[in-house]
PASEBA-1860 file (N, C-alpha, C; in nm, 3 decimals):
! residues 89
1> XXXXXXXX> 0.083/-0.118/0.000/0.000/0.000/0.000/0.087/0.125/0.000 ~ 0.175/0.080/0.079/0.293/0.208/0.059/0.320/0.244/-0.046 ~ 0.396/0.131/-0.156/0.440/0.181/-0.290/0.316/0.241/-0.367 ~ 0.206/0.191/-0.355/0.110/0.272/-0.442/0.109/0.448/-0.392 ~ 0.085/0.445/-0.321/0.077/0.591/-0.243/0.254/0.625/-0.281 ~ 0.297/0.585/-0.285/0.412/0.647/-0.305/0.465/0.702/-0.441 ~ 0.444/0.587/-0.538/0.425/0.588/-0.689/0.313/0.639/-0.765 ~ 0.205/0.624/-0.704/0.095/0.720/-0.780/0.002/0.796/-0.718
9> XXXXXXXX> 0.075/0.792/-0.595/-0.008/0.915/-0.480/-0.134/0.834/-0.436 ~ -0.186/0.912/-0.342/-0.334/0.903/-0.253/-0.464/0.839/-0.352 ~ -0.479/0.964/-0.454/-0.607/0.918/-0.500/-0.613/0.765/-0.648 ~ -0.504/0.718/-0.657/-0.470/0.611/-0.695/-0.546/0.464/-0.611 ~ -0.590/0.498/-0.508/-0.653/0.401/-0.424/-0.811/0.430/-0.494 ~ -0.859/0.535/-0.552/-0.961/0.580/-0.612/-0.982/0.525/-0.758 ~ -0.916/0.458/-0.850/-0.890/0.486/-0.966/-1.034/0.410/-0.988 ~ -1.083/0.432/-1.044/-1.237/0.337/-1.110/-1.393/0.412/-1.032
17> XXXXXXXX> -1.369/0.493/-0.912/-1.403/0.476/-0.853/-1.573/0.618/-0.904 ~ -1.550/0.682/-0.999/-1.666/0.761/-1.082/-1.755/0.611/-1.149 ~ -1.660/0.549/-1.255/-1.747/0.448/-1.319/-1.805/0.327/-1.223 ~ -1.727/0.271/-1.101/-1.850/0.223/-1.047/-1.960/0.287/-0.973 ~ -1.935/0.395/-0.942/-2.086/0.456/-0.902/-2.152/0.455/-0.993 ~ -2.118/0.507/-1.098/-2.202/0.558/-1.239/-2.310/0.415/-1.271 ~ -2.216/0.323/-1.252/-2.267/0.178/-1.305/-2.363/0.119/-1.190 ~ -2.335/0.102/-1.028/-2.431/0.080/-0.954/-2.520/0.138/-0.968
25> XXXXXXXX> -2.568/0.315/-0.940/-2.692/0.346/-0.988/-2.756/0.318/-1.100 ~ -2.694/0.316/-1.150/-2.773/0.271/-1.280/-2.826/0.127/-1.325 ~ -2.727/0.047/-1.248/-2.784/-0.081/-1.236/-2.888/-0.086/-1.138 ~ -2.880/-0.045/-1.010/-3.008/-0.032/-0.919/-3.101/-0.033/-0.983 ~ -3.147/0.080/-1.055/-3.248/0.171/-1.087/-3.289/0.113/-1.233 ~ -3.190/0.081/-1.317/-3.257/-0.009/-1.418/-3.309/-0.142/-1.371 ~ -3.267/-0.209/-1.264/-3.340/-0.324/-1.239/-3.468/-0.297/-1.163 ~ -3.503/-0.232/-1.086/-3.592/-0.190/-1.021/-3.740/-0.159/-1.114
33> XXXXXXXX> -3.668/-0.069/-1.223/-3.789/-0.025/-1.360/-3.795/-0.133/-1.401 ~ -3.698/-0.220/-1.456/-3.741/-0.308/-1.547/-3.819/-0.444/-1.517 ~ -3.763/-0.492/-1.325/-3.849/-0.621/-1.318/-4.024/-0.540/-1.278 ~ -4.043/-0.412/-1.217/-4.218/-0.390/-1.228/-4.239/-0.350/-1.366 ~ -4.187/-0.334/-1.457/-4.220/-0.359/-1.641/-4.285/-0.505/-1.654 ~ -4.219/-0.578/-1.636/-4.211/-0.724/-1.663/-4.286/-0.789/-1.552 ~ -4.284/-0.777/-1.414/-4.396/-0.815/-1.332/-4.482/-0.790/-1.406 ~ -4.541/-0.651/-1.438/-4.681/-0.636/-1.523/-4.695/-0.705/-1.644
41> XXXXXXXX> -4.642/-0.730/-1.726/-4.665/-0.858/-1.836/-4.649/-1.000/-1.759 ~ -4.632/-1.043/-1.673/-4.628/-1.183/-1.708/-4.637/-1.195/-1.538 ~ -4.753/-1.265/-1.472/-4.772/-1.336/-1.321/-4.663/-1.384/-1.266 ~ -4.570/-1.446/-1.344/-4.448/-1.563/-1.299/-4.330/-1.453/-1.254 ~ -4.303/-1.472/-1.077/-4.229/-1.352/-1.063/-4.070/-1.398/-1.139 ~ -4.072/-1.542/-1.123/-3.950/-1.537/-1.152/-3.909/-1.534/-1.296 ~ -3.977/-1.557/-1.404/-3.978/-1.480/-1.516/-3.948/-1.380/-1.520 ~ -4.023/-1.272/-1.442/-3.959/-1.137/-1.418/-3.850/-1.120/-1.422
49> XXXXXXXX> -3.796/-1.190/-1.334/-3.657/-1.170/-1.245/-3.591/-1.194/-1.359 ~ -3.564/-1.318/-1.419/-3.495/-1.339/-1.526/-3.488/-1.217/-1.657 ~ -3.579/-1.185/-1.669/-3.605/-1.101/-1.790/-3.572/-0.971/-1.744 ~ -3.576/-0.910/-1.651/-3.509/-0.831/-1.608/-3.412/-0.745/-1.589 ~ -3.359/-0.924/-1.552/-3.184/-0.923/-1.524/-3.100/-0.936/-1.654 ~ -3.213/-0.945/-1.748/-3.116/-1.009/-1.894/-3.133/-0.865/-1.966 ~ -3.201/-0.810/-1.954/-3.240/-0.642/-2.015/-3.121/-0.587/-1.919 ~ -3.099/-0.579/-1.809/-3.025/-0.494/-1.699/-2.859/-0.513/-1.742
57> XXXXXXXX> -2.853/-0.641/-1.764/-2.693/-0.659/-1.782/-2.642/-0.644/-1.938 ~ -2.747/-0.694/-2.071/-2.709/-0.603/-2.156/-2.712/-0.464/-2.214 ~ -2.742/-0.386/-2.089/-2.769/-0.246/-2.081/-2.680/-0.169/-2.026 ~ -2.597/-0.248/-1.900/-2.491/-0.201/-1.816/-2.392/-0.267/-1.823 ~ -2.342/-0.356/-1.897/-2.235/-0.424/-1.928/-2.090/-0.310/-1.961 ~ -2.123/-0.270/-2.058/-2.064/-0.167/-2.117/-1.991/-0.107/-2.013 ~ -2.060/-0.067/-1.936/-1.993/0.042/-1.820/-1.930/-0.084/-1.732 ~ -1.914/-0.224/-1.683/-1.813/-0.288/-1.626/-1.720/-0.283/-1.731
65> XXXXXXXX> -1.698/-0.294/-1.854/-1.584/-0.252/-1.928/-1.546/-0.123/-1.879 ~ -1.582/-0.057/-1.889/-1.522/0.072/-1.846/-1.474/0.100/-1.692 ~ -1.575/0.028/-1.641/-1.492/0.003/-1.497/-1.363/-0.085/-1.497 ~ -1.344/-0.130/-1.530/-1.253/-0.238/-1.536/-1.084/-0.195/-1.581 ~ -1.132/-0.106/-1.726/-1.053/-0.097/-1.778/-0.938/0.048/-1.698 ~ -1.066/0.154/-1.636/-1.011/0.263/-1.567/-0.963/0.245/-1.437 ~ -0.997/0.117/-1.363/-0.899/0.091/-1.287/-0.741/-0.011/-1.297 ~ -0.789/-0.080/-1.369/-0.631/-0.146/-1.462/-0.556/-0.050/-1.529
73> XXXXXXXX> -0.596/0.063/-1.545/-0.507/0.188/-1.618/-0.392/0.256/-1.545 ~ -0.264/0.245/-1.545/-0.193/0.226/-1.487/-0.095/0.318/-1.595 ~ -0.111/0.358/-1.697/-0.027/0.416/-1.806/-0.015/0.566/-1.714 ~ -0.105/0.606/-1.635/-0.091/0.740/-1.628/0.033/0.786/-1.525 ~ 0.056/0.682/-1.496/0.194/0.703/-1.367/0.282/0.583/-1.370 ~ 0.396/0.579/-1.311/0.476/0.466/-1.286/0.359/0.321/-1.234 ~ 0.397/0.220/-1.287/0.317/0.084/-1.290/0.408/-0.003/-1.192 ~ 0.336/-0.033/-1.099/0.440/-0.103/-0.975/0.424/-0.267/-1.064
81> XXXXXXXX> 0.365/-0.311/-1.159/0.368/-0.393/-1.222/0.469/-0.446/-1.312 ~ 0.517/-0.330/-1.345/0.583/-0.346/-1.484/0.748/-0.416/-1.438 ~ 0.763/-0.498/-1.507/0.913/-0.607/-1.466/0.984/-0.498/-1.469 ~ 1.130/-0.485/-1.392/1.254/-0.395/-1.341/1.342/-0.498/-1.481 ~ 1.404/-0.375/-1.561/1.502/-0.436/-1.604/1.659/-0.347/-1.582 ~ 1.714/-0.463/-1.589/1.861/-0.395/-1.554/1.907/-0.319/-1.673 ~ 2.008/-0.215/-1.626/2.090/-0.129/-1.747/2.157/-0.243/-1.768 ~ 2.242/-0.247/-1.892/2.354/-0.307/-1.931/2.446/-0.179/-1.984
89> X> 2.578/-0.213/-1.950/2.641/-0.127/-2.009/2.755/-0.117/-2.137
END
């Protein structure tokens, strides 16, 4: 934890941390609309549920890419990842 804070500062513990909000609300709130959509067509709750959840995740998928990718982003500062290679001289 040190080297991160040290190598890419404080808010580096933050990195992703706009797109998963962005993506929980929006997942909340699209599942919420979409299973009383679908409750109202069809009695079978768990139909609902399913249909729902299958509208919800190809709707918000997108944004776990983007989550994903903005916290694996590591180009913007030194990468405590990246292999040490020796000088040769």
């Amino acid at each position: 934890m040190q080297k991160i804070n040290m190598n890419q500062g404080f808010f580096a513990y933050y990195r992703g941390f706009n797109a998963t909000f962005i993506k929980i609300v929006s997942n909340n709130s699209l599942r919420y609309i979409t299973f009383n959509h679908f409750e109202t067509l069809t009695p079978n709750t768990i139909l609902a549920s399913i249909a729902a959840a299958s509208f919800n995740t190809l709707l918000t998928y997108p944004l776990d890419v983007a989550q994903g990718r903005m916290q694996g982003d590591m180009s913007k500062k030194p990468s405590l990842f990246v292999a040490e290679t020796s000088k040769s001289s």
